[in-house]
C-alpha positions as CSV (number, residue, x, y, z in Angstrom):
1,X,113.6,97.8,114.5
2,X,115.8,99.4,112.3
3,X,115.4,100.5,108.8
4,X,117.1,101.8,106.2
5,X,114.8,104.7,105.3
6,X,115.5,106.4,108.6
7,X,118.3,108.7,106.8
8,X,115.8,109.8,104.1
9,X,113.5,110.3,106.7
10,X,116.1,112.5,108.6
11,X,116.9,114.3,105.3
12,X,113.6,115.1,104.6
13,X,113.1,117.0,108.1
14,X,116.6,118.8,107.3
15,X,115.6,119.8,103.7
16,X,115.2,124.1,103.8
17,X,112.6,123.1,100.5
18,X,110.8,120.3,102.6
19,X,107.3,119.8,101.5
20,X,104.4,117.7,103.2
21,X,105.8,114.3,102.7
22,X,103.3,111.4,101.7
23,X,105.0,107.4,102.9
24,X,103.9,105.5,100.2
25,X,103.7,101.4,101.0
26,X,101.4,98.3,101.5
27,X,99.0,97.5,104.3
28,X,101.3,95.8,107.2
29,X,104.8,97.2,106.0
30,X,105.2,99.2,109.3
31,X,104.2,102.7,108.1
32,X,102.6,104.0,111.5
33,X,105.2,102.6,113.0
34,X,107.9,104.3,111.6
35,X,106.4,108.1,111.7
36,X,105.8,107.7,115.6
37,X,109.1,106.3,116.0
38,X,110.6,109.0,113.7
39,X,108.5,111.7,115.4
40,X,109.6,110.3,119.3
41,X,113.2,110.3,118.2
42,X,113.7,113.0,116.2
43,X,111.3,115.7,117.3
44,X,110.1,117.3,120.3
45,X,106.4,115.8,120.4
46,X,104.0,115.2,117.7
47,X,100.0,114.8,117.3
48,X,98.8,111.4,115.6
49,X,95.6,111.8,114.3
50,X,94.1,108.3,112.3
51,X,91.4,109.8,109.8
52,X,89.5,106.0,109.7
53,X,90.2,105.7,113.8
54,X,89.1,108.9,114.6
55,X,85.4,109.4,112.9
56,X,85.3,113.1,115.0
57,X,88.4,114.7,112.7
58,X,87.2,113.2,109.4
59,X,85.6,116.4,108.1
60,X,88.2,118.3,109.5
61,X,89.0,119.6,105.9
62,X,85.6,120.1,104.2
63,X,84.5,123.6,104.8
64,X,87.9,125.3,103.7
65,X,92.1,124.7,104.1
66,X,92.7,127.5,106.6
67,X,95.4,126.1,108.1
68,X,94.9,128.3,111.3
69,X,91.7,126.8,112.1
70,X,93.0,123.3,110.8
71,X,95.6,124.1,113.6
72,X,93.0,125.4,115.9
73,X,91.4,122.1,115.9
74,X,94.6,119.7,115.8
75,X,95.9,121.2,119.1
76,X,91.9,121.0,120.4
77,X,91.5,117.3,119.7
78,X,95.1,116.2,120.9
79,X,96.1,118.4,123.7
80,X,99.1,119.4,121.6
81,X,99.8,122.5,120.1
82,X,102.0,122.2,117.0
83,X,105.3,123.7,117.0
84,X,106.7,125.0,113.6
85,X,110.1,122.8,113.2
86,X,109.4,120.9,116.7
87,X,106.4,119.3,116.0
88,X,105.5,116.5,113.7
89,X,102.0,116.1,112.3
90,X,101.3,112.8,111.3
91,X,98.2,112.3,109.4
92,X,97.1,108.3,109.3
93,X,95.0,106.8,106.8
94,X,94.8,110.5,105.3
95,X,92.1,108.6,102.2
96,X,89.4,108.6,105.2
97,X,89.3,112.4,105.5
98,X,88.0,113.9,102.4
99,X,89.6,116.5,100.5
100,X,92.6,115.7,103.3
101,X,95.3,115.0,100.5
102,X,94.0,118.1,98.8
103,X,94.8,119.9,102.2
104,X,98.7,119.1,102.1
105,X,99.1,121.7,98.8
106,X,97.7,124.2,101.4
107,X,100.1,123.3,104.0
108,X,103.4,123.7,101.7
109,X,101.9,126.9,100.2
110,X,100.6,128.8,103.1
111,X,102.0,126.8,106.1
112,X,105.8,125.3,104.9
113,X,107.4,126.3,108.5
114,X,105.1,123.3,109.6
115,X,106.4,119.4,109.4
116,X,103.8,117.2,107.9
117,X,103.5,113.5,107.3
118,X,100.8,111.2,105.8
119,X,100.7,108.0,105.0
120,X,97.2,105.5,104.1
121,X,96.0,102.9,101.5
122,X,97.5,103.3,98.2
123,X,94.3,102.2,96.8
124,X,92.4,104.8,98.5
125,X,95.1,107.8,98.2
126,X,95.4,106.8,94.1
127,X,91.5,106.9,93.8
128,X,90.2,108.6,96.3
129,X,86.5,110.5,95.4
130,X,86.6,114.2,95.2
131,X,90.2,114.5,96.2
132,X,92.6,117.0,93.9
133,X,95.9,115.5,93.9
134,X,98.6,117.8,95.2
135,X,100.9,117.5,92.3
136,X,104.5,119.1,93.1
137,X,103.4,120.2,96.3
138,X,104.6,117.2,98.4
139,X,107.4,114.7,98.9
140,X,107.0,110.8,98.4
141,X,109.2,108.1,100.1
142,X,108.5,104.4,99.7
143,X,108.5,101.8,102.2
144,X,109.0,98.0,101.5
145,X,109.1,95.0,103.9
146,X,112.3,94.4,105.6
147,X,115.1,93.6,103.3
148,X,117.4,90.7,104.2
149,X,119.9,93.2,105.6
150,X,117.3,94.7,108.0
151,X,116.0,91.3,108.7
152,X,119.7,90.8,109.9
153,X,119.7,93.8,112.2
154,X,116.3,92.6,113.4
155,X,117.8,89.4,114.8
156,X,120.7,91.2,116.3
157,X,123.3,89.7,113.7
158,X,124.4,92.9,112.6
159,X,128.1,91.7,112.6
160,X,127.2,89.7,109.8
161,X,125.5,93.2,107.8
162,X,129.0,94.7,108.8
163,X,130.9,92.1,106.8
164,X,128.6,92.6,103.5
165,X,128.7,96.0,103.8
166,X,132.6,96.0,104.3
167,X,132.6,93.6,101.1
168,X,135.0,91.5,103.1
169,X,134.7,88.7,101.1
170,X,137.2,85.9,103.0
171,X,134.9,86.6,105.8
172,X,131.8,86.1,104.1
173,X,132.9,83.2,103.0
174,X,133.8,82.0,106.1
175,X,130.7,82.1,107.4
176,X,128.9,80.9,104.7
177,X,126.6,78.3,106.1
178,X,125.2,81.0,108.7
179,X,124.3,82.9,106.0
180,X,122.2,80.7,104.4
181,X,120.7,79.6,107.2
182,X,119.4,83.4,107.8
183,X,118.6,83.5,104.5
184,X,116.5,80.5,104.3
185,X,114.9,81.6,107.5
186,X,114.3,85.0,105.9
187,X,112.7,83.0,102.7
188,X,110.0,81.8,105.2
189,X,109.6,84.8,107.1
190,X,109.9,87.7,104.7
191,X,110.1,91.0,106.0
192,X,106.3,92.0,107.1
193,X,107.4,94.4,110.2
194,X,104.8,92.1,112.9
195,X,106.5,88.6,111.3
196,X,109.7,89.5,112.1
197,X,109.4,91.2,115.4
198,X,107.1,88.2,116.4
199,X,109.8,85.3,115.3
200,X,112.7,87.8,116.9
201,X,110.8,87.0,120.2
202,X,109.2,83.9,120.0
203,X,111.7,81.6,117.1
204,X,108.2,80.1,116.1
205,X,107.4,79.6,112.8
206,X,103.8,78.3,113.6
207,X,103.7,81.9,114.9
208,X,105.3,83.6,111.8
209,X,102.5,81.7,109.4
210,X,99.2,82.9,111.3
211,X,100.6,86.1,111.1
212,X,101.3,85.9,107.5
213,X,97.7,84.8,107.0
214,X,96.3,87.1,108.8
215,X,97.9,89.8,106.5
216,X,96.8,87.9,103.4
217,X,93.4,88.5,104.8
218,X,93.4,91.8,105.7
219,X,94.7,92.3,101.7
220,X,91.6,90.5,100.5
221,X,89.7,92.1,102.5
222,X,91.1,95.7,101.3
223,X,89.9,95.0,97.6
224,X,86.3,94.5,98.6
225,X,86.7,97.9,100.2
226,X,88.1,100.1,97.5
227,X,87.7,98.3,94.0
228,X,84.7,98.8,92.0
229,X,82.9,95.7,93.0
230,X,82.8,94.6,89.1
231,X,86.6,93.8,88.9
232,X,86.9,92.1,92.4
233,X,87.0,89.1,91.2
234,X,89.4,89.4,88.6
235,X,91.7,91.1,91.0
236,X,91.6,87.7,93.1
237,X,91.9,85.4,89.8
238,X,95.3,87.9,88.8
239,X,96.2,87.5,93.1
240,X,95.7,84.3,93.6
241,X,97.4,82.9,90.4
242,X,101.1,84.8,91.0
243,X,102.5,81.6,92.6
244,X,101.7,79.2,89.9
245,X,102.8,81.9,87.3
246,X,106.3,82.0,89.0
247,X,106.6,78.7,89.6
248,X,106.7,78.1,85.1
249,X,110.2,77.6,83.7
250,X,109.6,80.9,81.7
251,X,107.7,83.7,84.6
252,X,106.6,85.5,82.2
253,X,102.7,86.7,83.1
254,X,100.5,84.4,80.9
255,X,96.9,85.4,81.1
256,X,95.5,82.6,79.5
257,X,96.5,80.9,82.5
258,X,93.7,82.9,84.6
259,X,90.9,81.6,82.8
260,X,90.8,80.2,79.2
261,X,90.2,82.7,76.8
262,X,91.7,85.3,78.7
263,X,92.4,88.7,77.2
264,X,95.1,91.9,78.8
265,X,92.0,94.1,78.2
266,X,90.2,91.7,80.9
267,X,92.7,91.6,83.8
268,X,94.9,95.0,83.1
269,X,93.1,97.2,85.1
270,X,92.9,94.5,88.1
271,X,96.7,94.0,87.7
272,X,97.1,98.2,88.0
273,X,95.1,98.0,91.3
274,X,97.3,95.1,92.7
275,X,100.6,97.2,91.7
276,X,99.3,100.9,92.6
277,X,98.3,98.9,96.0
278,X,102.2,98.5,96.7
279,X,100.7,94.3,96.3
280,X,102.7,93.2,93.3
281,X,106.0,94.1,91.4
282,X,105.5,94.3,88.1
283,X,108.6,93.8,85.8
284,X,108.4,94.3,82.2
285,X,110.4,93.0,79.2
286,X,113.0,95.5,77.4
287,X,113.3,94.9,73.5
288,X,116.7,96.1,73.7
289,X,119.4,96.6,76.5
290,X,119.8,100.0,75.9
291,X,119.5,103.4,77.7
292,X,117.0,104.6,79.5
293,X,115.6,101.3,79.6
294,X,112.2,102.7,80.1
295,X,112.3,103.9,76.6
296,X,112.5,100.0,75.6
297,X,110.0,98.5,77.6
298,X,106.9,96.2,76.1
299,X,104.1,96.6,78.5
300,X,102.7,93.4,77.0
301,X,105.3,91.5,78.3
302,X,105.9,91.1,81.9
303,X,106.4,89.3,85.2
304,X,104.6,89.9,88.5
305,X,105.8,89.4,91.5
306,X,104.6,89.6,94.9
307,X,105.4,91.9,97.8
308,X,107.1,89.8,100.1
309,X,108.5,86.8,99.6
310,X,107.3,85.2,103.0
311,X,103.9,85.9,101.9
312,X,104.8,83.7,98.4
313,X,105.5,81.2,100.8
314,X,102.3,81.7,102.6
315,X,100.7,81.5,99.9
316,X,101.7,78.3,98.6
317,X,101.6,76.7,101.9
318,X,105.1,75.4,102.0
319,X,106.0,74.5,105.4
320,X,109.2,75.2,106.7
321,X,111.4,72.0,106.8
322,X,111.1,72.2,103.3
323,X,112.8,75.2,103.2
324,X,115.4,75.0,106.2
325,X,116.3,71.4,104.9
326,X,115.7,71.2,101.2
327,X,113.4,68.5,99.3
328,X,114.2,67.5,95.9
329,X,109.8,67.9,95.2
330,X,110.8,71.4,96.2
331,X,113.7,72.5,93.7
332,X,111.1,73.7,90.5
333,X,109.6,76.3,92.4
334,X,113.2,77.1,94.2
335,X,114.0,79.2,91.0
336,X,110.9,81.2,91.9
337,X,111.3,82.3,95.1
338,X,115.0,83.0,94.6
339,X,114.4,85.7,92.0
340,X,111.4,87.1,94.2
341,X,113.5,87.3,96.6
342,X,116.4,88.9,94.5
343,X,114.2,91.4,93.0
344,X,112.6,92.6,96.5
345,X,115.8,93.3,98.0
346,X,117.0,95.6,94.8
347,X,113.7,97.1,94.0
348,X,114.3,99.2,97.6
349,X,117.1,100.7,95.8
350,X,115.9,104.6,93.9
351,X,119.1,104.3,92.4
352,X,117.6,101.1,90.0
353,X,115.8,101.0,87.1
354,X,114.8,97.0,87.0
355,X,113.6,95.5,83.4
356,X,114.7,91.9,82.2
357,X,115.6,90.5,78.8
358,X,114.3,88.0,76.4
359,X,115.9,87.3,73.2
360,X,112.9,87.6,70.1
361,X,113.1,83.9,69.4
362,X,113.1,83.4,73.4
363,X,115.4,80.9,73.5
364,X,117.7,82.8,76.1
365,X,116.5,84.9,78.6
366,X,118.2,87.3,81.5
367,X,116.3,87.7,84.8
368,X,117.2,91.2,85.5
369,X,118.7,94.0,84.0
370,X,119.7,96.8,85.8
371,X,120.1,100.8,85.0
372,X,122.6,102.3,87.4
373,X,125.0,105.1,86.8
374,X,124.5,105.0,83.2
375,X,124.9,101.8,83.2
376,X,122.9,98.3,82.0
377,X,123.6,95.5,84.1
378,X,122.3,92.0,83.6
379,X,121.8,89.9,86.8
380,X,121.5,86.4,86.2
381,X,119.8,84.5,89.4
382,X,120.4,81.3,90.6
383,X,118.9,79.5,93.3
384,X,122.0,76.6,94.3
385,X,125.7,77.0,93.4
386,X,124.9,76.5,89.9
387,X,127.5,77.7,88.0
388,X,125.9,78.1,84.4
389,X,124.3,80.7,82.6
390,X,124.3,80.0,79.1
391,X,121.8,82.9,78.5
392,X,123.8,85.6,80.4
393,X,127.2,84.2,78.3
394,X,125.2,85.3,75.3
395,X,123.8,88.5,76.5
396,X,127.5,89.4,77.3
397,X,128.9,88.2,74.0
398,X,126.3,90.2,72.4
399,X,125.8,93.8,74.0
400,X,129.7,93.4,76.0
401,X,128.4,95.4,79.5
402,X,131.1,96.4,81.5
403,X,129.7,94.2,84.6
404,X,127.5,91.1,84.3
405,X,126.4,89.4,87.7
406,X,125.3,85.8,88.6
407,X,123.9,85.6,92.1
408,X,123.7,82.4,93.6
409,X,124.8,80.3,97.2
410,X,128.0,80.4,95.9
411,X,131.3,83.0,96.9
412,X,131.9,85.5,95.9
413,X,134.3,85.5,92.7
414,X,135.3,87.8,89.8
415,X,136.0,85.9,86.2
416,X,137.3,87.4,82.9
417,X,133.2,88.0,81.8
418,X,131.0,87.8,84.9
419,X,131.0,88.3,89.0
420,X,129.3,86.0,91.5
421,X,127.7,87.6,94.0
422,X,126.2,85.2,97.0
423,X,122.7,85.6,97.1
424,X,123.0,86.6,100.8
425,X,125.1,89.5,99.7
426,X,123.3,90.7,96.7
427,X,122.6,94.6,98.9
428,X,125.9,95.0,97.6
429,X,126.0,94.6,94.3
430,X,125.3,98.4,93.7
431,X,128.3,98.8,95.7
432,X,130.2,96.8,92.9
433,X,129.6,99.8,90.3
């Protein structure tokens, strides 16, 4: 399976000031995957040692962070004797071994000649007990679900990638229909790592939705684990109600739609678990379209959105004839899923700074807005060939940005104030800069 954050991956094992790099991601998004893949491929061995597998090594940091004797007791448990520059050490669920994330400042200080990579819960690694966090010791790379393009690769239609990432337009075009159809599949399916390599095989979508529940499970079962049992439940309420607040004409995050009464000092701290979890996106409003956006954002505004759009589907139950053939019951929530599924595939992007825009009165409203190369570009997502986009007209009249975007099923076209980009093709809309 091949994704996109091989090269970073490669870069970080070329990099003279490498440091102990932690893989940041949600449960199921192919983490251990990747570093055994990485470490078969691109070094000479490797040891694999799972800190919640493997009960014998999880006071392996306790007593002290000699890394001789840490070394001493690697090579004794696995059989393999790590090699400065030819040996990756992969440390697995790295939360289970206390004081283990405390260890990597040791390794980049005393050991730096040695290649080290962790990855484990985000829950666990962001509040783990007793653990001092290595600030500026190690490196951090994210990982998200497949992205439509790797989804592509996945189902060996990387001819199709080829033309996006050529921007050969006339061609896209010309294949239009296939590209929906993938895409549509894709809606369904998402990009969890054991969905798609299971549907690659088997074309069953029956398949694909036990899967998808099985995940959801798992994630429930993860906040009984590591959340303080009083603020379980509100981290299910804020969980379990991101479909019905996407499906609303306006997304923005209501709380009073949780319970009545609802207050942000009730559910913030559940909705920070969910988001330091990798579980939800979190999007916030910008008062103004202005550089750095971050410097304009109001935290009390915001939409949420999940971490995969085939697990908004799950969620919701949809089955998928409703999806690969369209049913007018279906269009409301349409608009949902489209811009989950827009902002998952640009969110992979470090390059991005993502906000959106309301006017004060609210009476127009832009789904995304951009930061790029000193840039702010406004997105405006649509889930048909609908041509309109009477908010984005008035953002443009208003701020004048030097590119303003409509995605939708339609081609690809460039007008005197805006540029269609098809939703299938929306990975290249950087590109477009």
């Amino acid at each position: 399976m091949k994704r996109a954050i091989w090269s970073a991956l490669k870069d970080w094992k070329q990099d003279t000031r490498r440091k102990p790099l932690i893989l940041r991601g949600a449960r199921q998004v192919g983490k251990t995957w990747l570093m055994k893949e990485f470490a078969r491929l691109a070094y000479d061995n490797f040891v694999y040692i799972n800190f919640e597998e493997h009960q014998l090594m999880k006071d392996l940091f306790v007593n002290d962070f000699d890394i001789s004797r840490i070394l001493l007791a690697i090579h004794t448990f696995t059989g393999v004797k790590p090699d400065p520059g030819k040996t990756l050490i992969i440390f697995d669920e790295i939360q289970e071994a206390e004081r283990g994330l405390t260890s990597l400042k040791y390794f980049y200080e005393n050991a730096p000649e040695y290649h080290v990579i962790t990855a484990g819960s985000l829950l666990g690694i962001a509040l783990h007990p007793n653990t001092s966090f290595p600030v500026g010791k190690v490196d951090f790379l994210d990982l998200y679900p497949l992205t439509f393009i790797e989804f592509l690769e996945a189902m060996d239609e990387s001819r199709f990638v080829n033309l996006i990432q050529q921007q050969d337009w006339k061609m896209i075009a010309l294949f239009k229909t296939k590209y929906i159809n993938l895409l549509k599949q894709y809606y369904y399916i998402g990009g969890m790592p054991e969905a798609v390599a299971d549907f690659v095989k088997s074309h069953d979508f029956n398949e694909v939705r036990k899967i998808q529940q099985k995940i959801l499970f798992t994630y429930e079962q993860d906040f009984s684990k590591h959340a303080p049992f009083d603020i379980v439940p509100r981290i299910r309420m804020v969980w379990n109600a991101i479909p019905s607040q996407l499906a609303k004409e306006n997304r923005k995050f209501i709380y009073g739609l949780l319970k009545q009464g609802a207050r942000a000092k009730d559910f913030e701290l559940a909705i920070a678990w969910l988001k330091d979890c990798g579980l939800l996106h979190k999007v916030n409003r910008v008062s103004k379209p202005a550089l750095p956006l971050k410097a304009y954002e109001d935290f009390s505004t915001f939409k949420l959105f999940l971490v995969d759009v085939g697990l908004l589907v799950a969620m919701t139950s949809l089955d998928e004839k409703v999806l690969l053939e369209g049913n007018r019951i279906f269009e409301e929530f349409k608009g949902a899923l489209t811009e989950q599924y827009a902002l998952q595939q640009l969110i992979t992007d470090t390059n991005l700074n993502i906000a959106y825009w309301s006017s004060e009165r609210s009476d127009a409203e832009v789904d995304l807005l951009l930061q790029c190369k000193n840039e702010i570009i406004p997105v405006e997502v649509k889930a048909a060939e609908n041509l309109h986009a009477k908010s984005l007209r008035m953002f443009v009249q208003k701020n004048r940005p030097s590119l303003a975007v409509r995605t939708s099923m339609s081609d690809f076209r460039k007008e005197d104030w805006l540029t269609n980009v098809p939703l299938y093709a929306i990975s290249s809309l950087p590109g477009l800069l």
